[in-house]
Structures are given as structure tokens and as C-alpha cells.
N, C-alpha and C positions, 0 to 999 in steps of 0.2 A: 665588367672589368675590361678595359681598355686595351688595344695593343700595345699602348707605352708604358704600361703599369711597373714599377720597380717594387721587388718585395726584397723583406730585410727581416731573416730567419736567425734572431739573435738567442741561441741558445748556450754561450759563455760569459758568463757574467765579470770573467777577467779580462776580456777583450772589450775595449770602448766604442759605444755605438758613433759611427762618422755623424756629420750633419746629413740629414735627409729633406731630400725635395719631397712641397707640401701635398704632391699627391700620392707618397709612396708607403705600405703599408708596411706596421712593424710586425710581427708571432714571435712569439718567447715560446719555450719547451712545450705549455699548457695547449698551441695554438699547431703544434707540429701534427696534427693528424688532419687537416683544415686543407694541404696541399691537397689528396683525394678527390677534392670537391674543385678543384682550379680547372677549367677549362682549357683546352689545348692549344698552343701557341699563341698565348695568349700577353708570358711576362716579356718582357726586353731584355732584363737585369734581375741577377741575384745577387743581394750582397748575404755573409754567412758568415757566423761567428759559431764555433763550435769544440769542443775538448777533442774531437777524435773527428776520423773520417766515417759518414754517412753507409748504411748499406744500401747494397744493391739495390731492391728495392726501391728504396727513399730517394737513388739518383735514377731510376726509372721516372721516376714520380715528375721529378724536376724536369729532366732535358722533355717530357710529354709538354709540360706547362710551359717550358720559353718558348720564344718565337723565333724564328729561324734567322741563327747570326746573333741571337742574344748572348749577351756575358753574365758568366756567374765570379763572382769573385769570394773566394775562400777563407776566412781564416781559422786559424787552430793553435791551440795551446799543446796542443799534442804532436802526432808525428806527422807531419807535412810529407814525409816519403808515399806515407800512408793513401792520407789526399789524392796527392797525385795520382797513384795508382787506383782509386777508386773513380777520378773522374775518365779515364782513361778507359777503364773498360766499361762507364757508364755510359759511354759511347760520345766524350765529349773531342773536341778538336782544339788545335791552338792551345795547349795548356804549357805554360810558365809558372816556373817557382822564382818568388822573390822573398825573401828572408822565410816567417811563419805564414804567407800569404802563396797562393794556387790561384793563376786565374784562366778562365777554357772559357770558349763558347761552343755556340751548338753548332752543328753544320747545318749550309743554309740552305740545304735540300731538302724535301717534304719527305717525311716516312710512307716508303710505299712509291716512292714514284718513280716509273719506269719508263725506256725510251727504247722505241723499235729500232735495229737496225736491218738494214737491207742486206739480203745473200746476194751475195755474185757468184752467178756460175760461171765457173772456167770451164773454156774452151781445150779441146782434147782433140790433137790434131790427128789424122792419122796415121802419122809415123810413130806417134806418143802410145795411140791406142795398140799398136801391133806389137811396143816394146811390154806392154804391159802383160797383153795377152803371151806373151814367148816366159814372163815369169811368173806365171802363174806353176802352184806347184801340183806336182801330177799323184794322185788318188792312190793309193795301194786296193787292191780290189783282189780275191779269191775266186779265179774260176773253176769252171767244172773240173777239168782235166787234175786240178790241184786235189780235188775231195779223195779223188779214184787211188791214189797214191798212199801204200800200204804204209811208211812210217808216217802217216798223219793219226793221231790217239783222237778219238772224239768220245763225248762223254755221255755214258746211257743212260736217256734221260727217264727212264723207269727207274731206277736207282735212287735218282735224285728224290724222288717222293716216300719211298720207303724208309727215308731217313726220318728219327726219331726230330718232334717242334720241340723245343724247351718249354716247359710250363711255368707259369708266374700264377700265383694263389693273389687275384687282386682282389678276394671278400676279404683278407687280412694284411694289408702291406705293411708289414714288419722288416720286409728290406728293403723300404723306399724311403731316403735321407733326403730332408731339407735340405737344396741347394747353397742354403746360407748358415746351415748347422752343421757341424760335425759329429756331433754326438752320436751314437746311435743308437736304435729305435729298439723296445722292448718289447714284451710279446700284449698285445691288445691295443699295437700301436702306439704307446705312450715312448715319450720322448723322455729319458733319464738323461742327466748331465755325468760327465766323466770325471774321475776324481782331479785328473789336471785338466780341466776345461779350460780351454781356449779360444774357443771363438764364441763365447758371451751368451751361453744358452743356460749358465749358471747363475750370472747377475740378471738375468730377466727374469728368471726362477723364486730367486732372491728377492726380488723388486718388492716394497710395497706399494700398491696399486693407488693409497689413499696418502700418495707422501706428493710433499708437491715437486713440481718441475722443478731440476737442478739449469741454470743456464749454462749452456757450454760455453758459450763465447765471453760473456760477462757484462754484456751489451745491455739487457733486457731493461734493465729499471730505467734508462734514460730514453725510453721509449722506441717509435718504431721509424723514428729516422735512422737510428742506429741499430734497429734489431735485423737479425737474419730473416730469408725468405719461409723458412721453418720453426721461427720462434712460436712455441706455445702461449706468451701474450699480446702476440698483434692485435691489434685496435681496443687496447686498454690504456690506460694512460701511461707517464712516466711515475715511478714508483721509487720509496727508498727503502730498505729490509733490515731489520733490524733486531736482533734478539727472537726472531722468528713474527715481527710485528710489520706488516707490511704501512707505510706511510705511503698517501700521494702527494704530487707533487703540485700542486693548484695555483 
């Protein structure tokens, strides 16, 4: 793949693909997991048709694979506010909204590239140095003559050891709480939920272990340009659910 490669990531089917130059490739939803494999700095241009704004992730993926100063240009049937703010902290530069269209490029510096600069040391003259030395501030210190001085209390430090350690029984910690649970802990260790549980150690209690994955975002079946960094189906395809019948989407 070239450096001037243009790719054209049409995954809404109500948005009309432009004319495309005959050496620039097209991916529909089925080809969305195929970015992975793109080598680095390598597109120019992205053109994008899409329902919603991309996850984090998937604009990782992108600004890895353009080449520095390349343009992506956006569009969406969905929320453009959205867009925006995703290409934004995808770490893109230059971005403009024009109707349902977002368009950024990358910045044209290399990830990782760094530039030495030189220390100058200043000169201290010494009129400068003898002000500094006069503000310097001065030490509180305890001498002898102070110890000898009958209202001074000091503390006997035989005393200090005869005092009773608190004991902790750690073969059974029954009063050590999970930092993330509230509940508390029952005798052989076991963890009981409260009748008003509130911090979630009754719905994990509750869980069935063999139920499948609920998605929190709602993202998941249109695969993983759109899923979270924590989605339970990344690198499965896009999917559609239905009646409890999973469809893919090919």
C-alpha cells in the first residue's frame, strides 16, 4: 500500500458513495476489522460514511494508519456533535463541521518525536548571591541549656512499650471489606449482600453466569468501529439480535 492510498470506509448505506479515484479502496461494515492490518502512515485520505461516531479505539486505529497531514472526511446520518467530539479526542487537528459532514487531519508530526533543547545557565552575580544568602530562612534548633529546664515534659520512653499492640485475627478476616463492596463480611469470610444493597454485590450475586452479555452502550452489533475499548465482542463481526437469534451481518 502506497503512501497516496485513499480508503473509503462506507458503512451507511443512506449516505451516497462520491466518485472515487481508480486507485482507492472501498470496505463496507464486513471489511471494518481489515483497518488492524493497515500499516502505519501509510493512507493520505479517509473518506467515511457512517450512522454514528466511531469508538476510541477504531479512531486509534485510523489516525495510526494516515500519514501525517492526511485528511479524513466524515459523514453521518446521526449526531455530527458526536463526530466531532470523537475525532477531537482521537487526537485529530483542523476539524470542521459543514452540514452532516466533520472533516480533521492528522498532525504532521511523527508520534514519538522529540527535540532537545539546550539549558542556559544564568549567571549569579555577586551582589544577587549575598541577597539570597541574607533570605535564606534560619533553622529552629533545641540546645542543651533548653533540655535542662524544669517545665519541659518529656516522654518516658519505657512506658511507651508497655503499652498494650491491638491484635488483628488475620487466619479469619471477617472484618476486612472489599474496597469496592459495602456489604459486610460474615463469619468464614463470606460475603452476604444487605437487604438495601447498594453498591452492586447483590446484582453480581444475582447474575447468571451462563446469560449472555448485555451491551451497555448499544454499540456492539455494528461491530468494532463502533464498540467500546471493553466490549465483550471485539474481533467478531457486526451482528443483528433478534428474538434472542443472533444474525451476521456478511
Amino acid at each position: 500500500m502506497s503512501s497516496t492510498s485513499n480508503l473509503y470506509l462506507h458503512f451507511d448505506s443512506s449516505i451516497p458513495l462520491p466518485e472515487m479515484p481508480p486507485s482507492a479502496m472501498k470496505w463496507g461494515v464486513e471489511d471494518q476489522n481489515k483497518l488492524s492490518s493497515v500499516k502505519e502512515n501509510t493512507l493520505k485520505s479517509i473518506w467515511v460514511s457512517a450512522p454514528k461516531e466511531f469508538g476510541g479505539p477504531y479512531f486509534s486505529q485510523i489516525l495510526k494508519a494516515m500519514a501525517p497531514a492526511g485528511r479524513i472526511e466524515f459523514h453521518t446520518s446521526g449526531d455530527v456533535n458526536s463526530v466531532e467530539r470523537g475525532l477531537i479526542f482521537g487526537g485529530f487537528s483542523d476539524i470542521k463541521k459543514d452540514g452532516k459532514c466533520v472533516t480533521a487531519t492528522k498532525p504532521s508530526f511523527q508520534v514519538g518525536a522529540a527535540r532537545k533543547f539546550k539549558k542556559k545557565k544564568a549567571m549569579e552575580s555577586k551582589e544577587d548571591k549575598g541577597q539570597s544568602e541574607s533570605k535564606k530562612v534560619d533553622v529552629w534548633a533545641l540546645g542543651d541549656d533548653d533540655l535542662a529546664e524544669d517545665d519541659v515534659d518529656l516522654e518516658d520512653e519505657d512506658s511507651l512499650l508497655d503499652r498494650e499492640v491491638e491484635k488483628v485475627d488475620v487466619t479469619a478476616p471477617t472484618n476486612v471489606k472489599d474496597k469496592n463492596k459495602d456489604c459486610g463480611v460474615g463469619p468464614g469470610g463470606k460475603r452476604k449482600a444487605c437487604k438495601n444493597c447498594t453498591c452492586g454485590l447483590k446484582e453480581d450475586q444475582e447474575k447468571d453466569p451462563n446469560a449472555a452479555p448485555k451491551s451497555a452502550c448499544g454499540n456492539c452489533g455494528l461491530g468494532d468501529a463502533f464498540r467500546c475499548s471493553t466490549c465483550p465482542y471485539l474481533g467478531k463481526p457486526a451482528f443483528t439480535s433478534k428474538d434472542n437469534v443472533v444474525k451476521l451481518v456478511l
